[in-house]
C-alpha positions as CSV (number, residue, x, y, z in Angstrom):
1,X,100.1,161.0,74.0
2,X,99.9,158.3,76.9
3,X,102.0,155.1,76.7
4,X,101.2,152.3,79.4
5,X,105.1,150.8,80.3
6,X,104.7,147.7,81.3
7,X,108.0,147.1,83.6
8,X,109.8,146.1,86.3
9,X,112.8,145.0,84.1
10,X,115.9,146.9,84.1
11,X,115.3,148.0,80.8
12,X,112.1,149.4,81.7
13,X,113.5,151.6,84.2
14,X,116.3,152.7,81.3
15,X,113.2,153.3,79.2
16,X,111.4,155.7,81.4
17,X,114.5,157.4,81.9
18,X,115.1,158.5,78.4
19,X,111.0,159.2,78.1
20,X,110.9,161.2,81.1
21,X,110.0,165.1,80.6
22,X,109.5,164.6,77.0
23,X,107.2,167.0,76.3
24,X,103.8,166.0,75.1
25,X,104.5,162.7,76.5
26,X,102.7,161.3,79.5
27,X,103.9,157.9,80.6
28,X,102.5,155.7,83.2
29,X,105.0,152.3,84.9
30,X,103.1,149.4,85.7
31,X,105.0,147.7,88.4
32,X,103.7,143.8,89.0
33,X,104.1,144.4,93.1
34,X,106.0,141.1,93.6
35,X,108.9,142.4,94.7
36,X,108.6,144.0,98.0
37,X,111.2,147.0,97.8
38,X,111.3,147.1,93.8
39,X,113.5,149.5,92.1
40,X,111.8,152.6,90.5
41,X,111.6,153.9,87.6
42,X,110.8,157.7,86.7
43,X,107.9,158.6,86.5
44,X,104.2,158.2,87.2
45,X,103.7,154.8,88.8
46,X,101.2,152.4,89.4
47,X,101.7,149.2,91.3
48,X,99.9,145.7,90.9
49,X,97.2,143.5,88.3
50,X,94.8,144.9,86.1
51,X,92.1,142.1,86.9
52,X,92.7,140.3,83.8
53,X,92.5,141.3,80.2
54,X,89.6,142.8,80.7
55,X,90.7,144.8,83.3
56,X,93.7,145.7,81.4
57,X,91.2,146.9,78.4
58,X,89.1,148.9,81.2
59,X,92.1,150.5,82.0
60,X,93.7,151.8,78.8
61,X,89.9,153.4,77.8
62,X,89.6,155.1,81.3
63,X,92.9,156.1,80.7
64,X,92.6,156.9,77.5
65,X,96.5,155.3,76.8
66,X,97.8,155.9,73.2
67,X,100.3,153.0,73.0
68,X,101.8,150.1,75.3
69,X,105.4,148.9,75.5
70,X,105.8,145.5,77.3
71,X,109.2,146.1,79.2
72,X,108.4,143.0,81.5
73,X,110.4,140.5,82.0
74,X,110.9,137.4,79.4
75,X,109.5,134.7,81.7
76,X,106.4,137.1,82.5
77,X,103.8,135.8,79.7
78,X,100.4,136.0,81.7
79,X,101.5,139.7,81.4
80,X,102.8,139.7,78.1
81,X,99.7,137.6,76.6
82,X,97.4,139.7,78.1
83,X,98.9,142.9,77.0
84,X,98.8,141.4,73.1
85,X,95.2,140.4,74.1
86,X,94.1,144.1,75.2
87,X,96.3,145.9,72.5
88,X,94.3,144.2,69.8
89,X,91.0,144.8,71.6
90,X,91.4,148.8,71.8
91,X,93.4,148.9,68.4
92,X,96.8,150.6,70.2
93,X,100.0,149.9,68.9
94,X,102.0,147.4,71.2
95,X,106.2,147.2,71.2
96,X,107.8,144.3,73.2
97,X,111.3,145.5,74.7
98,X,113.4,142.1,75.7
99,X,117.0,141.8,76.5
100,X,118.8,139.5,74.1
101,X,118.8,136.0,75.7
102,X,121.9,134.3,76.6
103,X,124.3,132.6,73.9
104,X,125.9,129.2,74.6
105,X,130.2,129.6,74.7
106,X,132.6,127.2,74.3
107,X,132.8,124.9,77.3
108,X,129.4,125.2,78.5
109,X,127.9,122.5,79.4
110,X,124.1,123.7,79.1
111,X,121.3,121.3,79.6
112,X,118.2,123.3,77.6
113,X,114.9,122.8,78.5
114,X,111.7,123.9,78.0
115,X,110.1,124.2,81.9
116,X,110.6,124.3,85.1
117,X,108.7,120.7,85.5
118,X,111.2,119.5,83.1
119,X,114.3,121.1,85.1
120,X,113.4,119.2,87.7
121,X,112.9,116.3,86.2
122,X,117.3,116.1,84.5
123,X,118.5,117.3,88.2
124,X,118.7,113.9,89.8
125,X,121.1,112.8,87.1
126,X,123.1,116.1,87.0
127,X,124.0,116.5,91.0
128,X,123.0,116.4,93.9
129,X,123.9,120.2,95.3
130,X,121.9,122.5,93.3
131,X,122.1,126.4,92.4
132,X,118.7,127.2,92.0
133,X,118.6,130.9,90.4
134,X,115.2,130.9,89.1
135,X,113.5,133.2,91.5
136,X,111.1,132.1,94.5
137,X,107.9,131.9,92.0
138,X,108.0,127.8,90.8
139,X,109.6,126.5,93.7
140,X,107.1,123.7,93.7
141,X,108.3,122.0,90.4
142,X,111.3,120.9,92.8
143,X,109.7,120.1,95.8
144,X,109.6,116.7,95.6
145,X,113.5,116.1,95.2
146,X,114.0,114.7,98.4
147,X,117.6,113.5,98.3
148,X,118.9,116.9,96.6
149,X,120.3,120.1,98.3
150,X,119.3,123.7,97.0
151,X,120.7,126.8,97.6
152,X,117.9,129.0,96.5
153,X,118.7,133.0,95.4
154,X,116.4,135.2,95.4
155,X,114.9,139.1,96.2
156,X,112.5,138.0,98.8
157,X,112.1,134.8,100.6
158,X,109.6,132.3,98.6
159,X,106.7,130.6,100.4
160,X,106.0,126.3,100.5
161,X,106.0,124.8,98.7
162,X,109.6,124.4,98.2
163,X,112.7,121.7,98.4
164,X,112.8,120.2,101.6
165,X,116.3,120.3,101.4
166,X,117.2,123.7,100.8
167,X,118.7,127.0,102.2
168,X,117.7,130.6,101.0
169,X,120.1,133.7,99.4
170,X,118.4,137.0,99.8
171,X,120.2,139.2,97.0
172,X,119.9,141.3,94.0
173,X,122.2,141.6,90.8
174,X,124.0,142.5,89.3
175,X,126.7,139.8,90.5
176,X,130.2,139.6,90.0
177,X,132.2,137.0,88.3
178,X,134.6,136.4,91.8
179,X,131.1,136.4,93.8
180,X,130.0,134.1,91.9
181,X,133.2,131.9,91.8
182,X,133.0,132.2,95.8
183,X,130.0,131.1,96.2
184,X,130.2,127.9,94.1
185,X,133.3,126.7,95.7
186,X,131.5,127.8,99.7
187,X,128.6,126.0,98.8
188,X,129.8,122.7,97.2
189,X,127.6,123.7,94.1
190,X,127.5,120.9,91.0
191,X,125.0,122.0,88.7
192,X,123.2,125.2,88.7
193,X,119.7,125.8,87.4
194,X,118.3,129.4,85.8
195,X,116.2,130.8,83.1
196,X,117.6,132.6,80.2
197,X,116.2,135.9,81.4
198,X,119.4,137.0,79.4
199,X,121.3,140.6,80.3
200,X,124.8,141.0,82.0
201,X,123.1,141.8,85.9
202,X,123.4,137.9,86.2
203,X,125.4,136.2,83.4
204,X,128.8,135.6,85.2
205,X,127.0,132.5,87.2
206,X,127.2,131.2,83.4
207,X,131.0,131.8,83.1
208,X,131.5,131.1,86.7
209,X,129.9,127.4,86.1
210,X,131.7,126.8,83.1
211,X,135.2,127.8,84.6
212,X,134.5,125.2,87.3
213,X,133.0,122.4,84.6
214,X,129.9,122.2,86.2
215,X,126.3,121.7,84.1
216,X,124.0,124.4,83.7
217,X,120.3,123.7,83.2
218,X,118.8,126.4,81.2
219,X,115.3,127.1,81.0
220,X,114.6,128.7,77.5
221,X,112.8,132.1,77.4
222,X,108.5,131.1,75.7
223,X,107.7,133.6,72.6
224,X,106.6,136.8,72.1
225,X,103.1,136.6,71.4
226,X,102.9,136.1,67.7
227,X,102.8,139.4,65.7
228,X,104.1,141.8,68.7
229,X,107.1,143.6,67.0
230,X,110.1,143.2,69.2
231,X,113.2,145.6,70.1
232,X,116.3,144.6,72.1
233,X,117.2,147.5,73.7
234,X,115.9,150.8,75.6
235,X,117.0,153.0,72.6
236,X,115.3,151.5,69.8
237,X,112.2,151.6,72.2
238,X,112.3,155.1,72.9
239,X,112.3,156.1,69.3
240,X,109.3,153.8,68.8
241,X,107.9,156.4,71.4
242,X,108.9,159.3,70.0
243,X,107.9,158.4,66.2
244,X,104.3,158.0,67.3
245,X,104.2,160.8,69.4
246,X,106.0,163.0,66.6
247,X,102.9,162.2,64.4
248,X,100.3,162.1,67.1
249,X,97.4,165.0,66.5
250,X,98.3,168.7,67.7
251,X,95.9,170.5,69.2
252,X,94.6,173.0,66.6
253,X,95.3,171.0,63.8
């Protein structure tokens, strides 16, 4: 049996873990190739775009893949479309693995909203020093808030265009809580903006933020493509593995 994992989340990488060396079981990670040193998973590995859904329906006949699990990560829907697109093409069964998204506490004071375009759009009455945590991909929804200040986090430094105004974090979660206390108070921050990519690597911004008062502007997470089942963690996902290989045909048989 060959399953296509579609990753570059950390619960990809879990996922391949607990597949790896399970016998019978061939499993190939798809890495997008936007990070430039990602972090590996086990396993075979291919790096970068299938050339569309048809490419991505090329490749699972060539291949001759038996299932796909979408382990990307919740903001990636090109991906995530076209993986529903080419699972219903070649008739393979297709599992979406997402972390569970963030849940509002008491004391937050989260401003929800449904895109980046629209982020940009409740900053100027929000602040005026922003925590921008929503990756360098989408910088240009923001580039036209002259008279705001962004400290920008990211793995690798984004290209224009971008805030005028703005000064660049190279890092990589997971964070800590007093980091991300630190930071706030160093950097003057008074509203923070992210994504609800959800998962502990880089939730105590969220705590951090509400400690300090500050407003949050949350990006919510789109859908699943309608009909794809959905698990919520690596476990669950590796069973859904392991049942269909348990019933996949034996040579001989």
């Amino acid at each position: 049996m060959h399953v296509l994992l579609l990753g570059g989340t950390a619960e990809a990488r879990r996922l391949a873990g607990l597949l790896h060396g399970t016998p019978g079981l061939e499993l190939t990670n798809s890495l997008a190739g936007r990070v430039t040193s990602p972090r590996l998973p086990l396993g075979e590995i291919r790096v970068g775009g299938f050339g569309g859904v048809e490419g991505l329906i090329a490749w699972l006949r060539d291949h001759r893949a038996d299932a796909v699990v979408d382990a990307t990560h919740p903001f990636a829907t090109t991906m995530s479309s076209h993986a529903a697109q080419a699972a219903a093409a070649t008739h393979l069964p297709l599992l979406a693995l997402r972390r569970p998204g963030w849940v509002r506490a008491e004391g937050d004071q989260w401003h929800e909203v449904a895109s980046l375009d629209e982020a940009a759009r409740e900053l100027p009455a929000l602040g005026r020093r922003v925590f921008l945590t929503t990756g360098r991909m989408g910088l240009a929804a923001f580039a036209g808030l002259d008279d705001l200040w962004f400290l920008v986090r990211s793995v690798d430094a984004p290209g224009p265009p971008h805030p005028p105004r703005m000064e660049v974090l190279l890092d990589r979660g997971p964070f800590t809580l007093d980091g991300e206390r630190a930071l706030l108070r160093r950097h003057r921050i008074d509203v923070v903006v992210t994504k609800d990519s959800g998962g502990a690597a880089t939730a105590p911004k969220l705590t951090a933020a509400r400690e300090a008062g500050l407003p949050v502007v949350v990006v919510r997470r789109p859908p699943v493509p309608e009909g794809v089942p959905v698990v919520t963690d690596p476990d669950r996902a590796a069973r859904w593995v392991r049942d269909r290989l348990a019933r996949a045909p034996r040579p001989g048989r």
